[in-house]
MDAnalysis code that builds the backbone (N, CA, C; Angstrom):
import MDAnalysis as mda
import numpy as np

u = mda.Universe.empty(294, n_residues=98, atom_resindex=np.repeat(np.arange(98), 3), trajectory=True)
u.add_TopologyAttr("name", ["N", "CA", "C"] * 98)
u.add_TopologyAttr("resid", np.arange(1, 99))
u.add_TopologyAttr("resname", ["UNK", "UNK", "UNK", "UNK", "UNK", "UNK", "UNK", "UNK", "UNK", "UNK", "UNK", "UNK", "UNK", "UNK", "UNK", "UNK", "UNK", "UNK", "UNK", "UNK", "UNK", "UNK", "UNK", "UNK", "UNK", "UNK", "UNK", "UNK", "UNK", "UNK", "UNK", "UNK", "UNK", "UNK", "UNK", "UNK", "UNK", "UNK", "UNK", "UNK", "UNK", "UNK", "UNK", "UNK", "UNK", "UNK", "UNK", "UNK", "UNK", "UNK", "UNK", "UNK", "UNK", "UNK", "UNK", "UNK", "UNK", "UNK", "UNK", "UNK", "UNK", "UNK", "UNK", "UNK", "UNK", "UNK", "UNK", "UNK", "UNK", "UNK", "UNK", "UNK", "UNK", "UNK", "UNK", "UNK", "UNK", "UNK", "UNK", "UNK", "UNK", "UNK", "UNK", "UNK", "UNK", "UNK", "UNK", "UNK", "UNK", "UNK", "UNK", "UNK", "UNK", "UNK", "UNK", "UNK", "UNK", "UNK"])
u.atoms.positions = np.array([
    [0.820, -1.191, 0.000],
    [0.000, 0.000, 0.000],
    [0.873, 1.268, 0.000],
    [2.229, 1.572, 0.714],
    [2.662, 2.494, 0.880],
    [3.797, 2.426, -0.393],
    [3.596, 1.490, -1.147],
    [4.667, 1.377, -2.120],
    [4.077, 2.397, -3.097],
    [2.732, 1.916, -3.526],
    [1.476, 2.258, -4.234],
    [1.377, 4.094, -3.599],
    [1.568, 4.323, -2.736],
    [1.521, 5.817, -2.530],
    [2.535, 6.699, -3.310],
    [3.877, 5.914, -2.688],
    [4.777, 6.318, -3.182],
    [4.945, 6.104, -4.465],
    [4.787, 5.685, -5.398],
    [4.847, 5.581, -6.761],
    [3.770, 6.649, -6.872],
    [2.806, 6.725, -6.732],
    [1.886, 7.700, -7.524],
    [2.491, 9.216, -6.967],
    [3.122, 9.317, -5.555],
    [3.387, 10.723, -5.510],
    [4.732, 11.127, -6.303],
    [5.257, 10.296, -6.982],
    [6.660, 10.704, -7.518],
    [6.290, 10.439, -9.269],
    [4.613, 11.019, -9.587],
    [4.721, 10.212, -11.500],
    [4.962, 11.854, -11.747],
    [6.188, 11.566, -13.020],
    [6.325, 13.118, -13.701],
    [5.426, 13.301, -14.451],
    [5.289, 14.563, -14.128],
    [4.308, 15.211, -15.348],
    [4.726, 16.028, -16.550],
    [4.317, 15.767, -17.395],
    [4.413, 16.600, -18.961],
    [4.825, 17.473, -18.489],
    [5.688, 18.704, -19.204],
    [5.860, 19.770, -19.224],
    [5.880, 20.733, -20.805],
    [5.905, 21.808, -20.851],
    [5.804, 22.404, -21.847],
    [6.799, 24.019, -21.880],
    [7.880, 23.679, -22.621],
    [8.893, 24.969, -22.553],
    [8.059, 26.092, -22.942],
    [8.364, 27.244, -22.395],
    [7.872, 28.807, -22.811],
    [7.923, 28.823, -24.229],
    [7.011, 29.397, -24.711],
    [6.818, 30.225, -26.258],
    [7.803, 31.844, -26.106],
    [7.733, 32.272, -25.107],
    [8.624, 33.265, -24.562],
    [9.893, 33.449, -24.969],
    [10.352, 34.134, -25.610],
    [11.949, 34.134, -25.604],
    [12.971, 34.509, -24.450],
    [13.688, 34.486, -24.203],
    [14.865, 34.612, -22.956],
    [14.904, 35.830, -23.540],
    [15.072, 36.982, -22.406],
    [15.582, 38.329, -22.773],
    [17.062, 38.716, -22.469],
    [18.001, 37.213, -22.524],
    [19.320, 37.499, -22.083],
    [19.702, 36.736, -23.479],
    [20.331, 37.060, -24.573],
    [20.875, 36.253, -25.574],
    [21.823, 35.237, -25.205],
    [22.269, 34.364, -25.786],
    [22.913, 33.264, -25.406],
    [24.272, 33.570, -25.547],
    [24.464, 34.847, -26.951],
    [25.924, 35.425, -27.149],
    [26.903, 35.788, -26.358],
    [25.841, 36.901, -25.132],
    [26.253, 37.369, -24.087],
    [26.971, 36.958, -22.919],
    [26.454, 35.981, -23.057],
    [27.236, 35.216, -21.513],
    [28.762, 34.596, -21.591],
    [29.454, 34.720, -23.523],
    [30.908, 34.327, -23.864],
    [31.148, 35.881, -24.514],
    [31.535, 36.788, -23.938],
    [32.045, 38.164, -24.727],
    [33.167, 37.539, -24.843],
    [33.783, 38.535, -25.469],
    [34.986, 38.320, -25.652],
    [35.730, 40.032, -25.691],
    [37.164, 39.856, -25.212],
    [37.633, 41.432, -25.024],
    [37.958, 41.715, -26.273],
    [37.953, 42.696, -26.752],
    [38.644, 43.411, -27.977],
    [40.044, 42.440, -27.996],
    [40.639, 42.509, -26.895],
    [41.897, 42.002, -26.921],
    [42.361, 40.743, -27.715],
    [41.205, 40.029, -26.920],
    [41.415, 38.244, -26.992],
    [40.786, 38.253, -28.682],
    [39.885, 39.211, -29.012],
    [39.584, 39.142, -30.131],
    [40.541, 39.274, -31.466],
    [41.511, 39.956, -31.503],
    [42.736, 40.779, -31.968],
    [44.156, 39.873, -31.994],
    [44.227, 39.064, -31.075],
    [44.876, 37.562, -30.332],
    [44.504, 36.981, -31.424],
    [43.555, 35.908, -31.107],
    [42.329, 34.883, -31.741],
    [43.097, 35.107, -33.239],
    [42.599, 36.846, -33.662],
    [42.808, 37.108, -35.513],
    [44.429, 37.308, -35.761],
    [45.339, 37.367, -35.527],
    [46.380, 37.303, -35.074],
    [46.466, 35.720, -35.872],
    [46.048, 34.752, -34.405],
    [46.808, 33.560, -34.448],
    [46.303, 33.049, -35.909],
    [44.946, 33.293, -36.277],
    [44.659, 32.758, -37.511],
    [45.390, 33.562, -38.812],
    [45.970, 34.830, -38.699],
    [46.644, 34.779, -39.512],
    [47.951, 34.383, -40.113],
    [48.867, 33.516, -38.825],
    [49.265, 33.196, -38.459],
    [49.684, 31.654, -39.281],
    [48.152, 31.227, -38.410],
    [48.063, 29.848, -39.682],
    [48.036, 29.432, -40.923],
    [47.269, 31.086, -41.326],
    [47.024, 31.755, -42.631],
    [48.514, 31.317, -43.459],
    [48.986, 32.092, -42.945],
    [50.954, 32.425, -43.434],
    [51.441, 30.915, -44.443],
    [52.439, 31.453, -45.532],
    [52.889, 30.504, -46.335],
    [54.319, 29.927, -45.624],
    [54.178, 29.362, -44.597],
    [55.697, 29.111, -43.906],
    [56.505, 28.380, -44.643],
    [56.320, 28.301, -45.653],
    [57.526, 27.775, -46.580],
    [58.618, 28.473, -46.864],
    [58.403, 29.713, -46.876],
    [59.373, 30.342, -47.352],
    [59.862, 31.274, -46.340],
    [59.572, 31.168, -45.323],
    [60.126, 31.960, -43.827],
    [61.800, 30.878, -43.767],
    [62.472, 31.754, -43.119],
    [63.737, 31.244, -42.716],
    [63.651, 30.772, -41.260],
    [64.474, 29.913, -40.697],
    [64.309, 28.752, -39.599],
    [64.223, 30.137, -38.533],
    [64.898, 31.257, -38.253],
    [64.379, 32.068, -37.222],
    [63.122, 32.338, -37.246],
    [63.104, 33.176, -38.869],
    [61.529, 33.276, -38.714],
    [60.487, 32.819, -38.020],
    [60.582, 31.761, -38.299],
    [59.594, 30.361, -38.042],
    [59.659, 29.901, -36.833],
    [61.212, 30.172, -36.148],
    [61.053, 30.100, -34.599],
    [60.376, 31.405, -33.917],
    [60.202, 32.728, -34.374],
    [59.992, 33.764, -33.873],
    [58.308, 33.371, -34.013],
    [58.298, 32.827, -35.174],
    [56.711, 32.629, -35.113],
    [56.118, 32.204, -34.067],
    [56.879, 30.514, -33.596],
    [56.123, 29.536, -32.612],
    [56.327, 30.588, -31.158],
    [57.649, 31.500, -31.123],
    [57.327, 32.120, -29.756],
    [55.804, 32.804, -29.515],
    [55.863, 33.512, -31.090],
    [54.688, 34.590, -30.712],
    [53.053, 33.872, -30.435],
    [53.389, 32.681, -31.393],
    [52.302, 31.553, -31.211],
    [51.883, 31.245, -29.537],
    [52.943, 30.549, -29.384],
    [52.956, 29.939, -27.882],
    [52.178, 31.397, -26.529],
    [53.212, 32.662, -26.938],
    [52.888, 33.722, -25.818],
    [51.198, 33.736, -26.045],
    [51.246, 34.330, -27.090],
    [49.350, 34.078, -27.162],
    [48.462, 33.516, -26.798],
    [48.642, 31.861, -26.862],
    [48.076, 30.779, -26.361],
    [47.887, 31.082, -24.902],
    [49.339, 31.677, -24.537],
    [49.103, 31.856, -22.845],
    [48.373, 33.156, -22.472],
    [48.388, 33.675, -23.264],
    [47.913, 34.847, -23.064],
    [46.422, 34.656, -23.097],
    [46.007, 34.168, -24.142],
    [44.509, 34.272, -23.835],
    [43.671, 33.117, -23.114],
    [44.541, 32.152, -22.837],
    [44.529, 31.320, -21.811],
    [44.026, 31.754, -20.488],
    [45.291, 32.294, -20.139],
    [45.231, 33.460, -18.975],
    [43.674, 34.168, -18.953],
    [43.743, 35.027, -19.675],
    [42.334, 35.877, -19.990],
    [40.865, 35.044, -19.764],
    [41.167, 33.760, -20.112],
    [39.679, 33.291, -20.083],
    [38.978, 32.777, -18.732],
    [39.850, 33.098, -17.667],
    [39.728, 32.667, -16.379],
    [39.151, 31.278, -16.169],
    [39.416, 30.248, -16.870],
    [38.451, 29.130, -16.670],
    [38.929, 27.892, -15.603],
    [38.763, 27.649, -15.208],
    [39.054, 26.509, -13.930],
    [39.075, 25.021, -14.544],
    [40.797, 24.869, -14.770],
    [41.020, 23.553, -14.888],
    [41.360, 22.487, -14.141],
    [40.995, 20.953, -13.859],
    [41.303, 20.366, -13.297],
    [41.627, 19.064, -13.958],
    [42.462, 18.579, -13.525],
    [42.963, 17.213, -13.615],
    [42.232, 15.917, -13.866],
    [42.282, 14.688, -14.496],
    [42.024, 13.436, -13.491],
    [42.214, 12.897, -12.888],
    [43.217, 12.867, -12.480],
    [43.713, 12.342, -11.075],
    [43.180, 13.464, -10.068],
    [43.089, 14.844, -10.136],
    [43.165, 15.387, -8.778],
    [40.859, 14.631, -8.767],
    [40.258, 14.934, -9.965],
    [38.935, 14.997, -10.062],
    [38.823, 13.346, -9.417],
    [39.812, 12.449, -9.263],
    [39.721, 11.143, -8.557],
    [39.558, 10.967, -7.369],
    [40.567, 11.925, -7.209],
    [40.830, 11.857, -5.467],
    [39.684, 12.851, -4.972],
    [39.464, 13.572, -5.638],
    [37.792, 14.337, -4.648],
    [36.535, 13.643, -4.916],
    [36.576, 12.591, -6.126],
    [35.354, 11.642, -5.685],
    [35.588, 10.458, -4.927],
    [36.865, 10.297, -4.409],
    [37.285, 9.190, -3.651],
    [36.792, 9.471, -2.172],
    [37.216, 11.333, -2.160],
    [36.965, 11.769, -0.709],
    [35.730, 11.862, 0.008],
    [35.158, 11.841, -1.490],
    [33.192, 12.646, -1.228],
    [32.639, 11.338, -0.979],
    [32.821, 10.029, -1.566],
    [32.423, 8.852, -1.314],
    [32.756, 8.415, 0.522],
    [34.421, 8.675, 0.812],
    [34.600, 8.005, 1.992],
    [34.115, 9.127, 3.009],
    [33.944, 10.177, 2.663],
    [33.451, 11.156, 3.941],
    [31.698, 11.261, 3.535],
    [30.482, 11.031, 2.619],
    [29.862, 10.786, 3.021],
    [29.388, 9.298, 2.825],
])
């Protein structure tokens, strides 16, 4: 009997998304700075480039400016990386502490 309760108080019901549009665009929430933007066109021109005919400095001056960038807008994007091993050991912890 109380199984029978409990099943009927937990049946999902249909739902139906808004006809409404969100008044926050979806664009908004990834800006991007002028900066990182300028970076970004940069590196693609970059890739753009006929490196065939650059000389071996060249081409090393390139990968520096390549590489600084990468860090650079790396840096800029503030995003929080983690590991698998460290993401192991905090579901190892969350399991044995609760």
């Amino acid at each position: 009997m109380m199984t029978a309760i409990a099943l009927f108080a937990f049946v999902p019901t249909p739902m139906q998304a808004g006809t409404a549009p969100s008044s926050v665009p979806m664009d908004s929430t990834k800006t991007e700075s002028a900066e990182a933007k300028a970076l970004t066109l940069r590196l693609e021109e970059i890739n753009a480039m006929d490196k065939s005919k650059l000389t071996t400095p060249e081409k090393r001056q390139l990968r520096k400016e390549v590489r600084s960038i990468k860090k650079s807008v790396a840096a800029d994007s503030g995003g929080v990386y983690i590991s698998v091993g460290a993401l192991l050991i905090v579901i190892i912890l969350l399991i044995l502490l609760l």
